[in-house]
N, C-alpha and C positions, 0 to 999 in steps of 0.2 A: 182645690186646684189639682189637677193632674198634669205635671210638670211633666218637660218634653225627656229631663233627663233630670233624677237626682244622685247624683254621687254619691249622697253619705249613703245612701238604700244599699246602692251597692260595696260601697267599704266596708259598710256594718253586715253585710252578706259573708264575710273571712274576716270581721274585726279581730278578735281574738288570735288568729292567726298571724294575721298581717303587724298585729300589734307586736308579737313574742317577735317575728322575724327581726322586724327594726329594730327590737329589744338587742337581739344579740348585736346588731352591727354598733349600734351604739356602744354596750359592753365589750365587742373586741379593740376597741381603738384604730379600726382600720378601717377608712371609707371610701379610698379609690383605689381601686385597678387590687379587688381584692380575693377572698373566697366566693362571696356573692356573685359577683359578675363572672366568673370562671362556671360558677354553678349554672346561671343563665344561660350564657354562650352556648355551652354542651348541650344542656336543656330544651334550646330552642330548635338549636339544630337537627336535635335530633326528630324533635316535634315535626317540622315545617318539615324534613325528608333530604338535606342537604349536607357536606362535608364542613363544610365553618360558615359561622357566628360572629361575626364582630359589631359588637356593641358600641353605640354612640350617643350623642346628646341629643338628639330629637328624630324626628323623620324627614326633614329636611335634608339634613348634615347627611343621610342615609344616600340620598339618593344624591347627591353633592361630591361627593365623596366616593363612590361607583364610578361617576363621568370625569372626574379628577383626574382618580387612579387607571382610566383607560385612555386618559391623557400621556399622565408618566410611563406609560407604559409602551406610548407608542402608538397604540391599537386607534387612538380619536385624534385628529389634533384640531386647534382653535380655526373657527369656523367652520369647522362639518355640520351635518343635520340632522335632526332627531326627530321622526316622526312620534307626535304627540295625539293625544284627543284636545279635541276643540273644545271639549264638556270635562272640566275637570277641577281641581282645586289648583291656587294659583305656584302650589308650592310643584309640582311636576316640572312647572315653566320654569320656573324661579333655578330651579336645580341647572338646568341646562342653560340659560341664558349670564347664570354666574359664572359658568366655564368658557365664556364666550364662545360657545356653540348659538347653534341656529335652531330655532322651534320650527318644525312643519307642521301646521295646525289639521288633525283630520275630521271629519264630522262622527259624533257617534249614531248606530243605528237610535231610532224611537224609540223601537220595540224593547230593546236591554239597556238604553243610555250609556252603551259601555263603545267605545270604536269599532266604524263601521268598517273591516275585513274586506269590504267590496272596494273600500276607496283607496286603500293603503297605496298600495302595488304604483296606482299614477302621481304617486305624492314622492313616488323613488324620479331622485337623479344622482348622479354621478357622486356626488357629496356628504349624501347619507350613509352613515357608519350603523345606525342604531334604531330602534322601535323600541318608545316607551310606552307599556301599555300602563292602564290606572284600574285597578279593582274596583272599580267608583262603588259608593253604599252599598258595599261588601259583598261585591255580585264577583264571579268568575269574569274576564276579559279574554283571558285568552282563547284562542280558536286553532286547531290543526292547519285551517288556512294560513294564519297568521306566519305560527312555525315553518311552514314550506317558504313560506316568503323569505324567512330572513337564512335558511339554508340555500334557496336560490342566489339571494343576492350578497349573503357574507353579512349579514346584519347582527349587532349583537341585541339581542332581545333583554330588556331590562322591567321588572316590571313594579312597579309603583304597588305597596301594598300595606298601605296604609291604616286602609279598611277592611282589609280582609283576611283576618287572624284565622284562621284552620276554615276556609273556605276550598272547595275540590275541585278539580278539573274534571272534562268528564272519562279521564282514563284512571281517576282514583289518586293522583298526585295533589300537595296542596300548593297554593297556591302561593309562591314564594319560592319554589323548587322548579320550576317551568320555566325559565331563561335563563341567560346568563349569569344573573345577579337581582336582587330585588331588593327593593327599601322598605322599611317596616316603620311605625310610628307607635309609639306607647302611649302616648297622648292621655290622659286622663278618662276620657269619652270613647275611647276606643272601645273594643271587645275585649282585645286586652289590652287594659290599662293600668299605668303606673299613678304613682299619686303627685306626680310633678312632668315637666318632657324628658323623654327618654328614646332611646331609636336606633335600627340594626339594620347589617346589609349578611344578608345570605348568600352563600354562592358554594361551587362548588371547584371553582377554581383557587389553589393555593396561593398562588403568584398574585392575582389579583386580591385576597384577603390579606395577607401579606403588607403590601403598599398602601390598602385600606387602613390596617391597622396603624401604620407609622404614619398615615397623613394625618389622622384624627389623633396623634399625641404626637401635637408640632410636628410633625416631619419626622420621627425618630426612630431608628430602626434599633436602636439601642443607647442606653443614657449616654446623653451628653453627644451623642450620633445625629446627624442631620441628614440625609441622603436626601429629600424635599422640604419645600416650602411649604410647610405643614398649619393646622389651628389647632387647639381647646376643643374639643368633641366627643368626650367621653360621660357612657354612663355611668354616675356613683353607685356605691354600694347599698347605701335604703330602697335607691328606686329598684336594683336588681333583686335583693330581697323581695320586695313588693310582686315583684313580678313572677317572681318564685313560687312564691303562693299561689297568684291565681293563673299562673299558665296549669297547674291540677285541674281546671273546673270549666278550662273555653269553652270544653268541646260540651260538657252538659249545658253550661250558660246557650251555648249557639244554639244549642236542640230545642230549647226553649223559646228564643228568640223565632226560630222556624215555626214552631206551633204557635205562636203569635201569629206570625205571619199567614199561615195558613188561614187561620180564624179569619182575621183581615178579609184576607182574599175571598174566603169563603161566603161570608155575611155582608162585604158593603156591593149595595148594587144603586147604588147612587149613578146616573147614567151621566152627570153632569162631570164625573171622576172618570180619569183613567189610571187604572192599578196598573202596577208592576207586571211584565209574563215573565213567567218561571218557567217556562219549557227552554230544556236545552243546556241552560245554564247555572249551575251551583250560587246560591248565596247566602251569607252569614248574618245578613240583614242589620250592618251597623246601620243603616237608615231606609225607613219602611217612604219611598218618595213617591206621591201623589200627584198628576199633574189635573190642572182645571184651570179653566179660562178663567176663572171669577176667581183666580189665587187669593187676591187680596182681602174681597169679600168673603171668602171661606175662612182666612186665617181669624177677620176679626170674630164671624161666627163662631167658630169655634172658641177663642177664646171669652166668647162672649157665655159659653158655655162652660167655663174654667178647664178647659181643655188646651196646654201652652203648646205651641207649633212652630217649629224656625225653616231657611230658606236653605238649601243648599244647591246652587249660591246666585244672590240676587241681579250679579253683575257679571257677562262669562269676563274670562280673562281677554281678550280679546279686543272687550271693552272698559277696563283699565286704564285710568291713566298713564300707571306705571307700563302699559305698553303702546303708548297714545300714537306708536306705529302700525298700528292693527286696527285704529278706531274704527277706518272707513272698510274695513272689509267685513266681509256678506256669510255668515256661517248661519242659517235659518236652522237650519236643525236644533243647534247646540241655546239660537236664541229663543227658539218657544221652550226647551228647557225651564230656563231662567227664566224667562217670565212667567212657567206655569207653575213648576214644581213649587211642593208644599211636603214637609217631612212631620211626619203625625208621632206620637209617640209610639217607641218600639224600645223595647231592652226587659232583659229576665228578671226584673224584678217587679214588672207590671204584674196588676194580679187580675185573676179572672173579671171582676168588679170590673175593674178598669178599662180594659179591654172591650165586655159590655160598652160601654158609655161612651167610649169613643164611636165606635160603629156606631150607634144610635146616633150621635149628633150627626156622625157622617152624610146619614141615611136621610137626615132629615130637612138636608142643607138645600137649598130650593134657588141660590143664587141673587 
């Protein structure tokens, strides 16, 4: 079986290393808010291209915690609007409608699944503070047009990047350093991934890192100090360890992951498939997504082939329960998404073997 994703492939890729790291944190007796996490912080910041780093408990909290603190601050207050993509994972939403903000749903183009630039501009009214974009399956989002927009209309650009660890723009910035502030996720399955949840906001505002960082330790701007109504949102010291290690190796793992991708592109000519385009726009390829009419018929082929395949994601938010205020409205774009997309396996530790075999079944797949 050629699993969609194995973790241990990957941990046993820096075992050794990752092992000694945890070694020390366990051997110093110091597990939160320690050397580890200070090592990170700087680490990241400096990677991603930004003035601070504040680390958190997952990529939720990340982007939760951005829209919070541009609450405390004045800059949002409860009920403004957040231009969102229609096509995205449901934690984007989730961020904004925990701060009793307003979602404005936009469709993404086809071509890139990432938000469609042509639609934004008529989704502004008077109410909208902000534009979240999403790096969906670790592709670039953002657009110059984009930018102009939210200098036009005073918008703070915030962007969701979840999936897209050392992924570029196309003026050579990564992708995390491009707005006001961005959310990051360490998620296990990431590119970079921790070995538990883990999660950071970037920015290159101090004021705003600042209140970040005292919202996500209760409210505290110093012990025993409350200045907001804060939570528990801090990364430990093993996961930043962990992290430590393999922020060394993204960018060879992504180069990797691209020459997968390439091969992909280059070999499936399955007519019944439509592959990802790549002109235009940078991607890091945390998931290689296929769209076909006969999704469900492909997935079992495939795994009928011991080739595992997962959906991302089989239901848009949209149509969610948890927003059963949205059931009846019409985003066609974002819903032949989900009902077509199929994510085939992608990550650096596939080996040429594999890669073969996929293609091949791909190739062979008749509907």
């Amino acid at each position: 079986m050629i699993e969609f994703l194995n973790l241990k492939r990957v941990t046993d890729s820096h075992l050794a290393e990752i092992q000694q790291a945890v070694k020390e944190v366990v051997d110093s007796g110091w597990y939160l808010q320690g050397k580890a996490v200070d090592t990170f912080e700087f680490s990241y910041a400096e990677y991603i291209g930004t003035s601070y780093c504040v680390s958190c408990a997952n990529g939720l909290d990340a982007l939760t915690l951005i829209l919070r603190a541009y609450i405390e601050l004045g800059v949002i207050k409860e009920g403004d609007e957040i231009i969102v993509p229609s096509n995205t994972y449901i934690a984007s939403i989730l961020a904004i409608t925990v701060n009793h903000l307003v979602p404005v749903l936009v469709e993404p183009r086809l071509e890139t699944l990432e938000i469609d630039d042509r639609f934004i501009e008529q989704a502004i009214t008077p109410r909208t503070r902000g534009i979240m974009i999403v790096h969906l399956y670790g592709r670039c989002a953002y657009t110059e047009k984009i930018h102009k927009i939210c200098e036009k209309y005073d918008l703070k650009l915030i962007e969701d990047n979840a999936q897209a660890h050392g992924c570029l723009s196309n003026d050579g910035r990564k992708t995390g350093s491009l707005g006001d502030a961005a959310g990051h996720s360490f998620y296990p399955s990431k590119n970079l991934g921790a070995l538990g949840d883990a999660g950071a906001v970037t920015t290159n505002n101090k004021e705003l890192a600042e209140v970040i960082r005292s919202l996500g330790n209760y409210g505290s701007s110093r012990k025993y100090v409350f200045p907001y109504k804060g939570k528990n949102s801090r990364m430990d010291e093993i996961q930043a360890a962990v992290l430590n290690v393999k922020l060394k190796y993204v960018d060879a793992e992504n180069a990797r992951r691209k020459d997968i991708a390439r091969y992909y592109l280059d070999h499936i000519i399955n007519p019944l498939l439509i592959l990802p385009k790549v002109e235009g726009l940078d991607s890091v390829w945390h998931i290689f997504p296929v769209l076909c009419k006969q999704r469900d018929h492909l997935q079992t082929f495939l795994q009928n082939h011991e080739i595992q395949t997962t959906i991302h994601y089989p239901i848009p938010p949209h149509k969610q329960l948890a927003y059963r205020e949205w059931n009846d409205l019409s985003f066609p774009v974002s819903e032949q998404i989900h009902q077509q997309e199929l994510s085939i396996p992608l990550n650096q530790t596939l080996t040429d073997t594999e890669t073969e075999t996929i293609v091949k079944a791909l190739n062979e797949f008749n509907g």
